[in-house]
C-alpha positions in Angstrom: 150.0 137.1 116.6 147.0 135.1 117.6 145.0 136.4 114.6 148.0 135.6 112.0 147.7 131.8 113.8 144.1 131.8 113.4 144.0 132.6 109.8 145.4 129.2 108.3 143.0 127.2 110.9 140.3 128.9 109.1 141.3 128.4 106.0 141.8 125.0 106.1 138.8 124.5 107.5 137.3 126.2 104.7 139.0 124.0 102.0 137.8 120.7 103.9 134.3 122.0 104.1 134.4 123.0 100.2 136.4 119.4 99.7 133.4 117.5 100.8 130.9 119.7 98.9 133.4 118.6 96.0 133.0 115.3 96.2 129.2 115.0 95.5 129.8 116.7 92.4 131.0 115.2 89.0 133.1 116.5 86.7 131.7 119.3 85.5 131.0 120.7 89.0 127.1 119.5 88.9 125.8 117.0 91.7 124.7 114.0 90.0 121.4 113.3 92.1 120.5 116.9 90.9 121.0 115.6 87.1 118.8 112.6 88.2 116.4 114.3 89.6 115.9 116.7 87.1 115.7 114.1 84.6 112.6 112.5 86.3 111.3 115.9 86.4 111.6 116.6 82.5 109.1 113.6 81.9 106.7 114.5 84.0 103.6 116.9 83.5 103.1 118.2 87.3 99.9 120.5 87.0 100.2 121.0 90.9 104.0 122.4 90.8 105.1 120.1 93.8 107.9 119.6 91.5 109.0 123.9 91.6 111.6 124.3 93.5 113.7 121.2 92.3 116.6 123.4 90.5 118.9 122.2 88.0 121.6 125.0 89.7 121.3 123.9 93.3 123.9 121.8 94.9 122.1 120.0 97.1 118.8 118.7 96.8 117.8 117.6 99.9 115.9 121.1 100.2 113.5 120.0 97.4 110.0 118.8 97.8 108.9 115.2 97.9 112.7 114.2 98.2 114.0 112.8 101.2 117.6 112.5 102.3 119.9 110.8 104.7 121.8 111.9 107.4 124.9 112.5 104.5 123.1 114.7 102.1 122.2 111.1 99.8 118.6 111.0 98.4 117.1 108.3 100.2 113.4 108.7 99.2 111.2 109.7 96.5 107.8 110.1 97.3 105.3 112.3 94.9 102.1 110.3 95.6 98.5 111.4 94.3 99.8 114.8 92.7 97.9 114.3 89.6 101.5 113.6 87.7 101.3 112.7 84.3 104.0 111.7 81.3 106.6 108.8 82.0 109.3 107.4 84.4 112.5 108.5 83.1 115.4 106.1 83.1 117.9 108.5 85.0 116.0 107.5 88.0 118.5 104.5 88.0 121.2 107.1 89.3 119.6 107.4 92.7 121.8 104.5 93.8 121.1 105.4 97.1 117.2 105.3 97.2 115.5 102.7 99.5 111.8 104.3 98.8 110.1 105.4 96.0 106.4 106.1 96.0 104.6 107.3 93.5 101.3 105.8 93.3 98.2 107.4 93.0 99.3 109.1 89.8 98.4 108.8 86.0 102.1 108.1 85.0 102.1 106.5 81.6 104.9 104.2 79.6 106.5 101.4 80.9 108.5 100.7 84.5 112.3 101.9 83.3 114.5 98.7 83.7 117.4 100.7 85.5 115.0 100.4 88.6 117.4 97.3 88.7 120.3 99.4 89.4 119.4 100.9 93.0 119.9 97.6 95.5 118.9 99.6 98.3 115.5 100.1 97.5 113.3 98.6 100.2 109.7 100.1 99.1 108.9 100.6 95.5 105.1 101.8 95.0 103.9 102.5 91.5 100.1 101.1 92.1 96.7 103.4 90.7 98.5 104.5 87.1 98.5 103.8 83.7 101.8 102.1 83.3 102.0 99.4 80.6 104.3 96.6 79.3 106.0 94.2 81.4 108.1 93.8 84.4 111.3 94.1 83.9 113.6 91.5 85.0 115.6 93.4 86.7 113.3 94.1 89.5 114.4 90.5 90.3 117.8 92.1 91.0 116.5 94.2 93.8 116.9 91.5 96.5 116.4 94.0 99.5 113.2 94.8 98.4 110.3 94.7 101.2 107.3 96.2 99.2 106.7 95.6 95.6 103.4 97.5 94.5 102.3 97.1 90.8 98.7 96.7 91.1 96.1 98.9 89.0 98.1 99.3 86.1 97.8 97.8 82.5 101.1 96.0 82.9 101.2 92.4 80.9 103.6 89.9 80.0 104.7 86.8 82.2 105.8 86.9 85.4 109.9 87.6 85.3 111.3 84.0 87.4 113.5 86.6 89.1 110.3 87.6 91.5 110.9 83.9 93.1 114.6 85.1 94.1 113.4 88.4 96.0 113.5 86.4 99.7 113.1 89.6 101.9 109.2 90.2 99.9 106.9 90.8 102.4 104.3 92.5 100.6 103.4 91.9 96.7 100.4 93.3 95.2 100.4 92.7 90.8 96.7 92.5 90.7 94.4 94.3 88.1 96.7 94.0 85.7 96.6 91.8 82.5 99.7 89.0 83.3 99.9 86.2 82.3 101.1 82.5 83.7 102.7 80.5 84.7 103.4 82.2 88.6 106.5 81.6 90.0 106.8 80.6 93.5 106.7 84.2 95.5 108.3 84.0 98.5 106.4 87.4 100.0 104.0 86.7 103.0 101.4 88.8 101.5 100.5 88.2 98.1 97.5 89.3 95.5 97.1 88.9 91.7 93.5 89.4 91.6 92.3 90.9 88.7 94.3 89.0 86.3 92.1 87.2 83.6 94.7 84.9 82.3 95.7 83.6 85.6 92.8 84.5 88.2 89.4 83.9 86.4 86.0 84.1 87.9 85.6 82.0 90.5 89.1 81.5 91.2 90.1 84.4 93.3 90.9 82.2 96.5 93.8 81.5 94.9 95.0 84.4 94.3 95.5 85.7 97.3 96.9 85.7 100.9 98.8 85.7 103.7 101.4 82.8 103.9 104.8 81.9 105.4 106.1 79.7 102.8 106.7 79.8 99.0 103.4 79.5 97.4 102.6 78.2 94.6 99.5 76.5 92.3 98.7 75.5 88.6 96.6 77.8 86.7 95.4 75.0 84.7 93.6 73.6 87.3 90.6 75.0 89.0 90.1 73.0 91.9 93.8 73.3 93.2 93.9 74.5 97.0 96.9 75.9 98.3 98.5 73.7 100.8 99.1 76.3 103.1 94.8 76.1 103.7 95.1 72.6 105.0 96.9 73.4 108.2 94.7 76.1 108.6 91.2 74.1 108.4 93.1 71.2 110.6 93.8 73.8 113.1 90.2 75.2 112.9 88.5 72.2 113.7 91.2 71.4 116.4 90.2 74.4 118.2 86.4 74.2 118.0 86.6 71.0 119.3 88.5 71.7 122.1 86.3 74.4 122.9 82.8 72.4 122.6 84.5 70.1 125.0 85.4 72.7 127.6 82.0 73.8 126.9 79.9 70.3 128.1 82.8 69.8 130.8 81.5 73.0 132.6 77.9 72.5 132.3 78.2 68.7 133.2 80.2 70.6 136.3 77.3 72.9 136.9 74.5 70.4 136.7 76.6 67.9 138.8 76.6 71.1 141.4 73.0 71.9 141.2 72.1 68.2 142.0 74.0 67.6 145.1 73.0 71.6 146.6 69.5 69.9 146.2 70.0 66.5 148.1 72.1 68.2 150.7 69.7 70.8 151.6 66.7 67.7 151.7 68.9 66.1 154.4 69.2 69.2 156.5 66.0 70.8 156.0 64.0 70.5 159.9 60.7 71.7 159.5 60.5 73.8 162.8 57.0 74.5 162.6 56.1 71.1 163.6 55.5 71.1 167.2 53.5 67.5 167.2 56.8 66.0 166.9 59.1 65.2 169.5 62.5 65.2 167.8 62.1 68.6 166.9 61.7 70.2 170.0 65.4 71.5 170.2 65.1 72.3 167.4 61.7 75.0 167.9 62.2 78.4 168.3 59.4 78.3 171.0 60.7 79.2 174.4 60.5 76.3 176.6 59.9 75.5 180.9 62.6 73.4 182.5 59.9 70.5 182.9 59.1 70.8 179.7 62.0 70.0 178.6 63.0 67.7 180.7 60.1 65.4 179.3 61.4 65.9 176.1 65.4 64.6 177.2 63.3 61.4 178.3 
């Protein structure tokens, strides 16, 4: 009896378990992260074989190398970072709604940056720095407004700046330098900044522009050379606050110290008895010389 009861219990434990295997899958009984995946494999040359055991017949591909998943079997991160990769960035990478990193720097990765990089909002770090990509940003990296990292530089990318890179307010870092963009900059609003290394924008003898670490929206003309950030003036006022402040402490304690010295030196001259001077008579308490009663009774008078 209790083995006839058992049986449905397992059974439909079975069928919810094989339900939520189900529902990753599309249509045609293939997990669509897998697809993905194995489309950003087929345009890549990987002369390592990190990329091996990524299977177009597995269910789940949280197994794989270089792919990292959440707690719910969703690929969460991408990371194949100086593995000698070569070829292109295939669009399908646009189907890994769920990624919030993707690093792949440190690679020579031709073509251009795929536009359906717009499609995954949850991206927080997207690293593509140290390849050969070329062509411009796509404006839909502007659409990517939980962004954190943005990391373009040492590339041959070109073009303007998309105005869209003004609207990503959770920036913190953005490196586009060593590239070949163009102006006019948008007003960041990343903390960190650098576009060094772009001729058209950052020529020789500019590059103090072109970086640093602010807390507001920066932003300066490229047609003129002798613009300053505003953010720099704080800075210098505060600079010059503190050194002044701290000369000042300075003299106050040696003025302290030489004040000190001086009245140790007077006060010691009023207190100083010379008590080897015995031809005096207002001394004589005051010698260590052991004296008769009578004798010192003639000195009391």
């Amino acid at each position: 009896m209790g083995s006839k009861k058992a049986s449905p219990l397992i059974l439909l434990v079975f069928l919810c378990s094989w339900a939520s295997v189900l529902s990753f899958l599309s249509p045609k009984g293939v997990n669509p992260e897998v697809l993905a995946l194995m489309g950003i494999k087929a345009t890549l040359k990987d002369p390592h074989d990190v990329l091996e055991n990524w299977d177009q017949d597995s269910v789940d591909p949280c197994s794989w190398n270089m792919v990292t998943c959440s707690p719910e079997n969703l690929v969460i991160g991408l990371g194949t970072p100086s593995q000698n990769l070569s070829g292109t960035l295939s669009v399908s990478i646009g189907n890994l709604t769920n990624l919030q990193t993707v690093l792949l720097q440190d690679n020579n990765i031709t073509g251009s940056i795929p536009k359906e990089v717009g499609k995954l909002s949850k991206l927080q770090t997207l690293d593509l720095s140290n390849n050969q990509l070329t062509g411009e940003i796509p404006k839909s990296v502007g659409q990517l407004r939980n962004l954190q990292y943005l990391r373009l530089n040492n590339n041959s990318l070109h073009g303007a700046f998309p105005p869209s890179l003004a609207n990503m307010t959770q920036l913190t870092l953005l490196d586009l330098s060593y590239n070949n963009f163009s102006g006019p900059v948008p007003k960041f609003s990343a903390r960190t900044f650098n576009i060094v290394g772009n001729p058209l924008i950052c020529a020789t003898g500019r590059e103090n522009l072109c970086y640093g670490t602010v807390t507001m929206p920066i932003s300066f003309n490229t047609n003129n050379s002798q613009a300053i950030p505003s953010s720099d003036r704080p800075k210098c006022h505060k600079l010059g606050l503190a050194l002044g402040i701290s000369i000042g402490c300075i003299f106050l304690l040696l003025s302290g110290f030489c004040t000190f010295i001086w009245w140790r030196r007077r006060h010691n001259q009023q207190i100083f008895l010379d008590v080897n001077d015995q031809h005096k008579e207002e001394v004589c308490l005051g010698n260590l010389n052991r004296f008769q009663f009578r004798e010192t009774s003639t000195c009391n008078q």
